[in-house]
C-alpha positions in Angstrom: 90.9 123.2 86.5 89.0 122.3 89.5 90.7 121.1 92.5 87.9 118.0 92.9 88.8 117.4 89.3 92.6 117.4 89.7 92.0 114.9 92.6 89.8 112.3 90.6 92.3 112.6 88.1 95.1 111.4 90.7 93.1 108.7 92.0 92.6 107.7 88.2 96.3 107.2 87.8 96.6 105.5 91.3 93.8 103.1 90.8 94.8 102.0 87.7 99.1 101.7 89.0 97.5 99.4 91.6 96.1 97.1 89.7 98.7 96.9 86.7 101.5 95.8 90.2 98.9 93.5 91.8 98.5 91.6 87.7 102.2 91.8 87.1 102.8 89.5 90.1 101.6 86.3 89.1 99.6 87.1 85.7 98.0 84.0 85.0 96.7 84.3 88.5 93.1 84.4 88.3 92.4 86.6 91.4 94.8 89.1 90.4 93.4 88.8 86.8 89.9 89.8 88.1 91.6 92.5 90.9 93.4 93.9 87.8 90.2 94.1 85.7 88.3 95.9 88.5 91.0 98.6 88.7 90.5 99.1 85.0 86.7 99.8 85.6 87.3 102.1 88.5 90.3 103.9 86.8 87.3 104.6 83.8 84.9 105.2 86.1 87.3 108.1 87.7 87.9 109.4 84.1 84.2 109.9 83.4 84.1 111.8 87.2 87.0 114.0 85.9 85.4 114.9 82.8 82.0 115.7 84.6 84.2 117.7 87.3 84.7 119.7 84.5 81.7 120.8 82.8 78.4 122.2 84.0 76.0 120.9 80.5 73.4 118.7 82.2 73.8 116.7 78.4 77.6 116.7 78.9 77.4 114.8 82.2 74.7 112.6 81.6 76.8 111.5 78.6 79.7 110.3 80.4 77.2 109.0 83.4 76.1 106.7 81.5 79.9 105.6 80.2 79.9 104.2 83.6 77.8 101.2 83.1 80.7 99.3 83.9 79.9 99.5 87.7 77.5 97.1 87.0 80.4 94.7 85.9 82.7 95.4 88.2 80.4 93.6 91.0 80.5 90.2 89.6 84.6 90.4 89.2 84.6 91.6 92.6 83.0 88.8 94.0 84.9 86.5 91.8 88.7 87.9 92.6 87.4 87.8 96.6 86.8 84.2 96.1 90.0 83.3 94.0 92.6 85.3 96.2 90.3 83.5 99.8 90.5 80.2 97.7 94.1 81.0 97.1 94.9 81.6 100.9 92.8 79.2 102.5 92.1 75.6 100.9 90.0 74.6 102.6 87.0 77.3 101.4 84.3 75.5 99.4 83.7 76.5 95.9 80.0 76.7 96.3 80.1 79.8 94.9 81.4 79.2 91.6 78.6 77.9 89.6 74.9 78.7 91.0 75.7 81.8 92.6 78.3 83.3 90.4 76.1 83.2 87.5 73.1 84.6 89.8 75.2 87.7 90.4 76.2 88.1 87.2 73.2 87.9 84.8 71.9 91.0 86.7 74.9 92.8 86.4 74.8 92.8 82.5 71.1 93.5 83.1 71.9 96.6 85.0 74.4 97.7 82.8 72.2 97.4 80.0 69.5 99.3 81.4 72.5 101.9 82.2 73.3 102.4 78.9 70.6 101.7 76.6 67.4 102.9 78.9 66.1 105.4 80.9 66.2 103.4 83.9 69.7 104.2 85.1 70.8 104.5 88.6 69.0 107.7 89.2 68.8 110.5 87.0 72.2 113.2 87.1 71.6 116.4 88.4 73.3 119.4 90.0 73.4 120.0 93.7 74.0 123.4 95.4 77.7 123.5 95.7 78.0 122.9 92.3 79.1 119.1 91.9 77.0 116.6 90.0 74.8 114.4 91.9 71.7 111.4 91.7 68.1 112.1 92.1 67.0 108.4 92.3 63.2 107.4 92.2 62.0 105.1 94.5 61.1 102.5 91.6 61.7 98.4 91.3 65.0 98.9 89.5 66.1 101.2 92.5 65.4 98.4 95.3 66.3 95.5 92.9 69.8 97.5 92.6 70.0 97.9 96.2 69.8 94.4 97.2 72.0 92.9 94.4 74.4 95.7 95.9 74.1 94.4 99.2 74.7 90.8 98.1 77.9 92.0 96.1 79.1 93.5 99.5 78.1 90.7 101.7 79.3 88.0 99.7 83.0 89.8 99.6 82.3 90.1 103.4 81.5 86.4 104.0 84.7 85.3 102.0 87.1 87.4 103.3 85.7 86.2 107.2 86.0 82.4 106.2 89.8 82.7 105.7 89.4 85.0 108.7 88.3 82.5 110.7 90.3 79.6 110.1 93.9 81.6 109.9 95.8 80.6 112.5 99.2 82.9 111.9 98.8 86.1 113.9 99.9 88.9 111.7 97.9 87.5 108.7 95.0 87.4 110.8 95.2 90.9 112.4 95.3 92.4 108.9 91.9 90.3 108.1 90.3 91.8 111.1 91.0 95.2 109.8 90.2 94.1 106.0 87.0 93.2 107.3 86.2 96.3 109.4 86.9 98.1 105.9 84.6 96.1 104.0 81.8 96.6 106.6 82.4 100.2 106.1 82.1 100.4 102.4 78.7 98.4 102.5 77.6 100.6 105.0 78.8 104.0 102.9 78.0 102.9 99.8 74.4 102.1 100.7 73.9 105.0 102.5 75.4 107.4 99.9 74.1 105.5 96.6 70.2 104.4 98.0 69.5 106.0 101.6 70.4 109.2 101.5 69.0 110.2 97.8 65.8 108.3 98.5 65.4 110.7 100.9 66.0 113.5 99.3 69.5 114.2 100.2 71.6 113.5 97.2 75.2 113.3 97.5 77.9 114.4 95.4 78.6 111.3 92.9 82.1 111.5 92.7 83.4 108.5 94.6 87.1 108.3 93.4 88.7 109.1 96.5 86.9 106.4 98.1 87.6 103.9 95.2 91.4 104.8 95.8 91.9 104.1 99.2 89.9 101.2 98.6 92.1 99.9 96.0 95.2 100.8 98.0 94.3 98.7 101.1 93.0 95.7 98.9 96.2 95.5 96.9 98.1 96.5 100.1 96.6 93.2 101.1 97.2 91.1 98.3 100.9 92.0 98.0 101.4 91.3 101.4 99.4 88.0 101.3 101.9 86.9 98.5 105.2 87.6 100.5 104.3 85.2 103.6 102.3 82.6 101.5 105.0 81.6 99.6 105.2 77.7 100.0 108.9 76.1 99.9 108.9 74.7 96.6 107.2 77.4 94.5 109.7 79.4 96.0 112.5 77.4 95.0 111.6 77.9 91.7 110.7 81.1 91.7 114.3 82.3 92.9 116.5 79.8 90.9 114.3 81.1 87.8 115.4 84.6 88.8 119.1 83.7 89.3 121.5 85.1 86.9 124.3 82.5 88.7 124.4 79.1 87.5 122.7 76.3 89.7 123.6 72.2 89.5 122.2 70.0 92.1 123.7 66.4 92.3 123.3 63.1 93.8 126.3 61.7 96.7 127.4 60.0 92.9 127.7 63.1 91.3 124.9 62.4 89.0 123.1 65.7 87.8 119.4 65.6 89.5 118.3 69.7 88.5 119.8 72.9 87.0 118.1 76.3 86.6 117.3 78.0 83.3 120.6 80.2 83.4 122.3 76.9 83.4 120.4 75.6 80.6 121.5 78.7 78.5 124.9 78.9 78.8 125.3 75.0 77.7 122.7 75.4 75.2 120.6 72.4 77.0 117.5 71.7 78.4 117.2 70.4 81.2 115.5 66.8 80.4 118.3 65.8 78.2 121.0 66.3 81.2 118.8 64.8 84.3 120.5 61.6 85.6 123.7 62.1 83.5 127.2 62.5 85.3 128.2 66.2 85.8 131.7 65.7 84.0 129.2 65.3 80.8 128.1 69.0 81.4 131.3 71.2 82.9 134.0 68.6 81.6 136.4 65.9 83.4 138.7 68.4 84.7 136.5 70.5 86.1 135.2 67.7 88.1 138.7 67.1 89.2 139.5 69.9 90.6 136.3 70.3 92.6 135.9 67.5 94.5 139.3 65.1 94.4 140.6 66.9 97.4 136.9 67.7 98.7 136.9 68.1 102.8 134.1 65.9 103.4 133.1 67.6 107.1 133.2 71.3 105.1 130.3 72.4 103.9 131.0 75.2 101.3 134.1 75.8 99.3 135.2 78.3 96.7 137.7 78.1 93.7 138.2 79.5 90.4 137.0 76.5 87.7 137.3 76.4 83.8 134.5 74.9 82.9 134.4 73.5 79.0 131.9 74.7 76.4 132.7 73.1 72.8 136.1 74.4 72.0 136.2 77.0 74.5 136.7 77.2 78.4 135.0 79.7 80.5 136.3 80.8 83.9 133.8 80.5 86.6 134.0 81.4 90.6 132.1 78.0 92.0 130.5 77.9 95.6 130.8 74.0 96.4 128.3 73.2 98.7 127.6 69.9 100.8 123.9 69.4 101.4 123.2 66.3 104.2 120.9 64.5 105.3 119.5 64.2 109.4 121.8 61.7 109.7 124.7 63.5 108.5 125.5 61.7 105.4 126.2 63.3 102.6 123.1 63.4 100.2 124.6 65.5 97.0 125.9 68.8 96.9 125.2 72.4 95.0 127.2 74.2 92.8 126.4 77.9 92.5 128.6 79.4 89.4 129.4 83.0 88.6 131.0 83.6 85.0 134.1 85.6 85.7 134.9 85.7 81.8 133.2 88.8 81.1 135.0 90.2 84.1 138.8 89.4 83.2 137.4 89.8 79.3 137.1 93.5 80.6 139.9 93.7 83.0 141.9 92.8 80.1 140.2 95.9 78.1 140.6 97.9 80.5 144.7 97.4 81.1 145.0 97.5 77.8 143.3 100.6 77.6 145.3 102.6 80.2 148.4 101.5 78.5 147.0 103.3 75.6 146.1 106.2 77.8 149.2 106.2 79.8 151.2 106.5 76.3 148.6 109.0 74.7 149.2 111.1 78.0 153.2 111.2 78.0 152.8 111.8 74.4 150.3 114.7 75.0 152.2 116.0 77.7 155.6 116.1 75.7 154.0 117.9 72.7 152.4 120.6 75.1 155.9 121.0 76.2 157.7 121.3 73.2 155.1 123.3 71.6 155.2 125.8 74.8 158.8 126.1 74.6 159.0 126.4 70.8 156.1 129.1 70.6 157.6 131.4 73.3 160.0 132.6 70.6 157.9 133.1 67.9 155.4 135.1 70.8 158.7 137.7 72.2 159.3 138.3 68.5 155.8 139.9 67.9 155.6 141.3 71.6 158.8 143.0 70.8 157.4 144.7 67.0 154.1 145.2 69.1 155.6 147.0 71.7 157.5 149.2 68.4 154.4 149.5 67.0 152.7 151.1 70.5 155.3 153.6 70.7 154.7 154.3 67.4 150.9 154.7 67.2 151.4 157.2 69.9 153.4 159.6 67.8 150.2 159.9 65.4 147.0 161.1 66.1 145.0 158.1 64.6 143.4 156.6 67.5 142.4 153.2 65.3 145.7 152.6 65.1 146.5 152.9 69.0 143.8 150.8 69.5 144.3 148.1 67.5 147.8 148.0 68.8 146.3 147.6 72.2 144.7 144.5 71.2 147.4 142.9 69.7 149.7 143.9 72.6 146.7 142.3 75.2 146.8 139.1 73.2 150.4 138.7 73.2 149.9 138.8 77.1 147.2 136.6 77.6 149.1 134.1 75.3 151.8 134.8 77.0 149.9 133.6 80.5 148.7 130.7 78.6 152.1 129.1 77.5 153.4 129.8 80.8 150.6 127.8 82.7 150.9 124.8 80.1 154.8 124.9 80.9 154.1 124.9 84.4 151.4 122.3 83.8 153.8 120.0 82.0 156.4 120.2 84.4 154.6 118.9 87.3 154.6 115.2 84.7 158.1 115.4 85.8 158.7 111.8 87.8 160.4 111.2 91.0 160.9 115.5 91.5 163.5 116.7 94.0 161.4 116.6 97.2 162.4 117.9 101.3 160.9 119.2 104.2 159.8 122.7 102.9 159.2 126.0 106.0 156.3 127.6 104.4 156.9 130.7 106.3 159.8 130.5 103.9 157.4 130.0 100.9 155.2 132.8 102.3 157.6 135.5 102.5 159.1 134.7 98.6 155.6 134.5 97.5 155.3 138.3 98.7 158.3 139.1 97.5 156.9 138.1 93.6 153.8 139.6 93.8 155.2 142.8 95.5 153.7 144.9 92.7 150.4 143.4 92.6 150.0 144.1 96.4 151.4 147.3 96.6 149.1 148.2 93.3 146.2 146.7 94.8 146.9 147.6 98.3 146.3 143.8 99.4 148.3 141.8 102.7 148.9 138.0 102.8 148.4 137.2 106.7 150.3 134.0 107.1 153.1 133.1 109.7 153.9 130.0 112.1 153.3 127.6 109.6 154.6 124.2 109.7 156.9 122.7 107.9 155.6 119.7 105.1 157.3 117.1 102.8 157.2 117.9 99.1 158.9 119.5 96.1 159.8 123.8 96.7 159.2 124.6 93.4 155.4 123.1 93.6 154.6 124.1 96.9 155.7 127.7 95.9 153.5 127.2 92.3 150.4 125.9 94.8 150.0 128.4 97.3 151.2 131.4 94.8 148.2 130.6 92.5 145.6 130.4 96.0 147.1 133.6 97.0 146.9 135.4 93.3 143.5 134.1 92.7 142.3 135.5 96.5 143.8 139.2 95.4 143.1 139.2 92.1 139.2 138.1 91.6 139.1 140.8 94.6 137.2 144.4 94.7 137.6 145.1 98.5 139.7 148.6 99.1 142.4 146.5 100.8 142.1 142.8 99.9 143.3 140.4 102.6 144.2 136.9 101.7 145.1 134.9 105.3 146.9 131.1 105.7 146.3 129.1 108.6 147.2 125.1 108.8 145.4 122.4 111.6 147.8 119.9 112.3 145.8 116.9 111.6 146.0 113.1 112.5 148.8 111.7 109.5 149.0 115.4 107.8 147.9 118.9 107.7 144.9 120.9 106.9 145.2 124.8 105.4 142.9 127.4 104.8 143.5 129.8 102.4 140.6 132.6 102.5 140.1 135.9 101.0 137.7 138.5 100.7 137.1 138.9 97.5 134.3 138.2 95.3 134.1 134.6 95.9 132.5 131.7 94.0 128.8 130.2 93.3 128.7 126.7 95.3 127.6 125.2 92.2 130.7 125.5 90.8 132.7 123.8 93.2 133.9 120.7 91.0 134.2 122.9 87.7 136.9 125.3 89.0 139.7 122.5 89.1 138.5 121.8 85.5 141.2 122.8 82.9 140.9 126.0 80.9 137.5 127.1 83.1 136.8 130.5 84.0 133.5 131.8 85.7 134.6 135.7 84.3 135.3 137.0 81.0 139.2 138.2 80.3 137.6 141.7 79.5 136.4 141.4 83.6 139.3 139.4 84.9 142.9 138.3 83.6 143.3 135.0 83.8 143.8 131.5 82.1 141.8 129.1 83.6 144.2 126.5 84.1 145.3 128.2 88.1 143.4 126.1 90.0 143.5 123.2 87.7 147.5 123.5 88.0 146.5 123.4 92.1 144.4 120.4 92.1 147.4 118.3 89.6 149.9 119.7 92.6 147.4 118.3 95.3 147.2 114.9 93.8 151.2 114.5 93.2 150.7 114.6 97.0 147.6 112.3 98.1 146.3 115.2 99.4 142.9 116.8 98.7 141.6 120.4 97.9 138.0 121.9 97.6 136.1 124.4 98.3 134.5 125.4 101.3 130.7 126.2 101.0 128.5 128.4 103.2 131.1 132.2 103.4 129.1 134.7 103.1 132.2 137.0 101.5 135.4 136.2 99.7 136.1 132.4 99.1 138.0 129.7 101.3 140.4 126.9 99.9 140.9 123.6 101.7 143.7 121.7 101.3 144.5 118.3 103.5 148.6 117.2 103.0 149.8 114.2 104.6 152.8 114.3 106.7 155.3 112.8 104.8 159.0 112.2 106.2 162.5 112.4 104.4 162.4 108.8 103.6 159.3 108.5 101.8 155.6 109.0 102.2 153.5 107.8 105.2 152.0 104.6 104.5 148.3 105.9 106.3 145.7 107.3 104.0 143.4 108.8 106.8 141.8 112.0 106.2 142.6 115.1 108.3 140.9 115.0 112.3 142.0 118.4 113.6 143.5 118.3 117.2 146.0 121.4 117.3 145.8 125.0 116.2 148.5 126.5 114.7 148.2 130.2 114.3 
């Protein structure tokens, strides 16, 4: 597809966007009506462009050229939407335009588009220029110069409107946009002229795509318009307009408490319009009792105050949060006063849920947690009894030469294992639920050097290190501690392919807490899955690749949270993978009442 085409097929899209924002503002505004329309025209116009962009038939393009009688239409709702949106703007612009001279553009425009459709005396006759592109060949005939000037009348006129509101502004900003409005205008008469009549009369036709032009052009205009809208707002059209909007309740009321306006969300929670309430007392609309409570022990010299208020609605009573406020007069005396509601019943309504639902968690949770327990414990049995016959069986199978046999013994024996890894994790899992744990101030180096100890055969096998040593010393339960760090360290070695795989420990003493790093260079982990590894049961690697569970780091991350800490993953290592965890200092009485995350101001090594 050809770039030129892509590009009037853009400003197709555009053109038409613009005018469908500049309607939906105020749609039974008639300037934005008409603005609207003319971006329908041009956004056609564009289509017929892209479609010729496309095809080098001389019938194919003169087909959709003449599809584009609508220019001739456009003019008049030009015109028309430049005097509305001036008229709009500026009051004070005569509407000698509407009659004599609207209809005196307009008759020739459906002339010319009927010559442009139905006749042989279109605007020039298609033909294709040297680089390829379509173009006009226009004969110097009546229909040419009758064109011309009804063009330059179009142009002018839109000119001339747009310099009366010009003129007579008086607010700067508005007025510095007109200046350069009218600056654009003059350019468009001046390039459309020259491109459309000059330039082809002379014999240098121009490419006929103009839907760059008509873009931009639209742009600016509804640029304009918009921005027109926003500061021309009078006071009481906007008082409607943003009580219409307002989701909140609205009651305005006389010094008597007489109701003198509410807004339409006011009107639909009481199920009544607003005529039949007007001039009634308030108490008839949110009940005696709310009235009570609102203004018997009212401050006079306060102007806004805020209290939860039942409000009644037939048999039931809704809770609102009301914003009392006093309006006065110059004087100072109290002319009425506003109520601005917010129904809170939805919100306790779901509060309620919502409590009610994490009681069923909570209990579906301990109940959960208790069955994973019992059903660990009870199939641990069950699982040494057919490790111990599978273990027969291997020593068996390797007395015959049958080498199914040996092999299907090796899978049973595997899954015994890896079921085996599985109900000790759950077990583990389960007994972090336990409440209130035995908790002290724990020496890590202490926790370091047992870890070592445990995995002595996996690091002699492996010919791994654990570099770790002047650690501090942190508040928590041993038996977690050892579980957390045992699983970093495990992971680090195992998930590992280095010759001599190093897994090192450092801690930051941090503002209210600590901050290790546990990193290894092994084969690390993607970024992307740097919320999915705490996930239960998720692995990256297949068991055939890499023993595991899943549930190590999820075991980690339960550990972290027992003590307001926080782990993740660091991005950006090139090798290997490095853990972050963040534990508050917590004392022998209790935890630290701060929250604060980690600032680093001394290096432990």
């Amino acid at each position: 597809m050809p770039l030129y085409a892509i590009i009037t097929l853009l400003s197709a899209v555009v053109i038409l966007l613009a005018g469908f924002r500049i309607y939906l503002m105020e749609r039974n505004n008639a300037a934005y009506q008409a603005f609207g329309l003319v971006c329908v025209n041009l956004s056609w116009m564009c289509f017929c462009w892209y479609e010729m962009e496309q095809t080098g038939d001389l019938a194919t393009a003169q087909f959709y050229r003449k599809l584009q009688f609508v220019w001739a239409l456009n003019n008049p709702l030009l015109v028309y939407g430049s005097w509305r949106l001036a008229e709009m703007h500026q009051k004070r612009i005569s509407p000698w335009i509407y009659t004599p001279f609207f209809t005196l553009i307009i008759l020739p425009g459906i002339y010319f588009a009927y010559l442009e459709l139905f006749t042989p005396n279109g605007h020039g006759a298609v033909t294709l220029l040297q680089n390829g592109r379509w173009g006009l060949d226009i004969k110097g005939d009546v229909y040419t110069y009758l064109r011309g000037i009804w063009t330059i009348l179009i142009m002018g006129s839109c000119l001339f409107l747009i310099y009366q509101v010009y003129r007579k502004e008086r607010i700067p900003k508005k007025k510095r946009w007109l200046a350069l409005l009218l600056l654009f205008f003059a350019f468009v008469i001046v390039s459309t002229v020259s491109k459309n009549y000059i330039l082809p009369l002379q014999g240098k036709s121009q490419p006929l795509n103009e839907s760059v032009n008509f873009a931009l052009a639209i742009l600016v205009m509804g640029w304009g318009v918009s921005d027109f809208r926003l500061f021309e707002l009078k006071p009481e059209s906007t008082f409607e307009l943003v009580t219409g909007a307002m989701t909140n309740m609205l009651i305005l009321v006389d010094q008597d408490l007489f109701i003198k306006k509410i807004n339409p969300s006011t009107e639909a929670f009481f199920n009544l319009p607003e005529k039949e309430v007007r001039s009634q007392p308030l108490s008839l609309l949110v009940g005696k009792k709310a009235v009570s409570e609102l203004f018997d022990n009212l401050d006079p010299t306060q102007k806004h105050t805020e209290q939860e208020i039942g409000f009644d609605r037939g048999d039931e009573t809704a809770t609102f949060l009301v914003t009392l406020s006093t309006i006065f007069s110059k004087r100072g005396k109290v002319r009425g006063y506003a109520l601005v509601s917010t129904d809170l019943t939805p919100y306790y309504a779901a509060m309620e849920k919502v409590q009610e639902y994490n009681v069923k968690l909570e209990s579906s949770n301990k109940a959960l947690e208790r069955f994973a327990y019992a059903a660990s414990h009870d199939m641990k049995e069950p699982l040494r009894t057919i490790g111990g016959f599978a273990g027969l069986l291997k020593q068996e199978a390797y007395l015959t030469a049958n080498l199914n046999i040996q092999e299907y013994v090796g899978f049973i024996d595997q899954g015994v294992r890896r079921m085996d890894a599985i109900i000790k994790s759950l077990l583990e899992l389960s007994r972090l639920n336990e409440e209130n744990p035995a908790c002290q101030l724990i020496d890590l180096n202490v926790v370091i050097t047992e870890i070592r100890e445990k995995l002595h055969s996996l690091l002699t096998r492996k010919n791994a290190r654990i570099i770790g040593h002047n650690l501090p010393e942190i508040y928590g339960n041993y038996g977690q501690l050892s579980l957390l760090f045992q699983n970093l360290i495990e992971n680090g070695i195992k998930y590992n392919e280095s010759a001599s795989p190093e897994v090192s420990i450092t801690a930051l003493e941090a503002l209210n807490g600590y901050e290790f790093s546990i990193r290894d260079n092994g084969i690390g982990i993607n970024p992307i899955y740097k919320d999915q590894i705490f996930l239960m049961f998720k692995r990256l690697h297949s068991w055939a690749e890499y023993e595991g569970t899943g549930m190590g780091l999820a075991i980690c991350k339960k550990i972290i949270d027992h003590l307001d800490g926080r782990i993740w993953l660091e991005p950006g290592n090139a090798e290997g993978s490095t853990f972050k965890l963040w534990i508050p200092e917590k004392k022998a009485d209790g935890p630290s009442s701060s929250k604060t995350q980690p600032g680093f101001v001394v290096v432990k090594s």
